[in-house]
N, C-alpha and C positions, 0 to 999 in steps of 0.2 A: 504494500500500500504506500509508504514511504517513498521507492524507487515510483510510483505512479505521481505521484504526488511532485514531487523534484522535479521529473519531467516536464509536467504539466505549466509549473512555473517557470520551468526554462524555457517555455514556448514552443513543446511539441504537444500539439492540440489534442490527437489520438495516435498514443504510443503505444507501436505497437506487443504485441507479447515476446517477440525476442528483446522489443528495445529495454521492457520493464525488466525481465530478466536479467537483460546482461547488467545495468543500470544495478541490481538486488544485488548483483554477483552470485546469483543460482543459477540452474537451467531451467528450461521452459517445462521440464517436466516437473522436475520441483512447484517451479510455480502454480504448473496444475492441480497440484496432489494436496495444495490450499487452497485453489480457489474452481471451482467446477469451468470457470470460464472467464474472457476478460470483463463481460457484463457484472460478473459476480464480483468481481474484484474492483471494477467501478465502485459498485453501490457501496463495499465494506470502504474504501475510499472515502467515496462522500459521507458516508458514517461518522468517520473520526476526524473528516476536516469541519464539519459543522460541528461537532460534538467539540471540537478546537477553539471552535470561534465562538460558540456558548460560552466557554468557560472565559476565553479573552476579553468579551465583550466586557465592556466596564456596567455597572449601573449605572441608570442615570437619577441620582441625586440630585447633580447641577450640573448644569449646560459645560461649566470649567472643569470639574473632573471626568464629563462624559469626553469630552473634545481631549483633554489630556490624554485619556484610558485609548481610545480609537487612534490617536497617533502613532503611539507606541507601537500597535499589531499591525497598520494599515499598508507599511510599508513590505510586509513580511505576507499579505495575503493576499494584494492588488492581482499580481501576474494569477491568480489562480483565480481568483472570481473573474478576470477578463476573457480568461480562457471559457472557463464556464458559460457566460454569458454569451460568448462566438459560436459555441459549441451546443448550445442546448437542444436541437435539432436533432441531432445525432446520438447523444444519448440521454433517456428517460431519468436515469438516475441524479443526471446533473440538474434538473427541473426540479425534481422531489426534495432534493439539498437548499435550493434554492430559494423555493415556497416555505421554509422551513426557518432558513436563517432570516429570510424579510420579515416574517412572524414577529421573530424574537426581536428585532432590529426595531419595526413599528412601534411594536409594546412598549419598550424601551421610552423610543422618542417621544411617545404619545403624554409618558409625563412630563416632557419638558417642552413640546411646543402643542399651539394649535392647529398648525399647517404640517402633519405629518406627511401626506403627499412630498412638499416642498424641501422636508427635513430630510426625509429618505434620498431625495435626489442628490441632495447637497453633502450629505455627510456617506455615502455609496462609497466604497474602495476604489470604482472604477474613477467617480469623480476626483479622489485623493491621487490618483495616479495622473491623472491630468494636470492636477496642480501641481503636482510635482515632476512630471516629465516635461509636460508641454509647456507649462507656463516657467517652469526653473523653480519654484519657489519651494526653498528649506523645509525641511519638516516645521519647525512653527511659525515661521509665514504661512504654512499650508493651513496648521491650525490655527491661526490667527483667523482666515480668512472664514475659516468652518466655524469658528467660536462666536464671530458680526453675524454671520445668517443667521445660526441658531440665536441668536440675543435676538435678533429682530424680527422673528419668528414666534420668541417664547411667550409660553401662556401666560395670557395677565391673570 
């Protein structure tokens, strides 16, 4: 799951079963005799990177430690939700991880602003990666930038 997961955020969208193996440093028979199939080993995948990103997820108390908490992982999970997110078509499992983390992500934000629509979009990984690839901006100019939304967004 690990060597899937590496991949994936190296920018191989669907690696294949030799590549995850060699990547493990097992063989693809190995690989099999844990996982019935590469579908199967998706899903146990997307298992334990949302099951990741639950625990990452900061609370949201206040807008400053949510912004604070989301910085720190957002660099380390961008490439893998972009993938996701290019990829969803293709496999099922990545959809099901995905309805899952927004869940908890909403919920979340829902106590700190009234515009959760606008909160979701703004505080997204893939948006964090934008801020910081496309536009250059530091990790806390990044969050600086997320921390004004959410303030100007947040529940009276």
């Amino acid at each position: 799951m690990e060597a899937f997961l590496a991949l994936v955020a190296s920018g191989v969208a669907q690696p294949t079963s030799e590549e995850i193996a060699t990547k493990a440093g097992v063989t693809q028979r190995t690989l099999f005799n844990q996982f019935p199939d590469v579908g199967a080993l998706v899903s146990a995948a997307v298992d334990r990177q949302v099951a990741h990103f639950e625990e990452l997820l900061p609370d949201a108390t206040d807008i400053d430690s949510y912004v604070d908490g989301v910085a720190r992982i957002y660099d380390e999970i961008a490439a893998v939700r972009w993938s996701v997110l290019t990829h969803l078509d293709q496999r099922p499992e990545l959809a099901r991880g995905l309805r899952r983390v927004r869940a908890v992500t909403r919920e979340r934000l829902a106590r700190l602003v009234d515009d959760v629509d606008a909160a979701e979009a703004m505080t997204d990984p893939v948006t964090w990666k934008l801020l910081r690839e496309q536009q250059g901006l530091s990790r806390r100019a990044a969050a600086d930038v997320m921390r004004r939304t959410l303030k100007a967004l947040r529940s009276r």
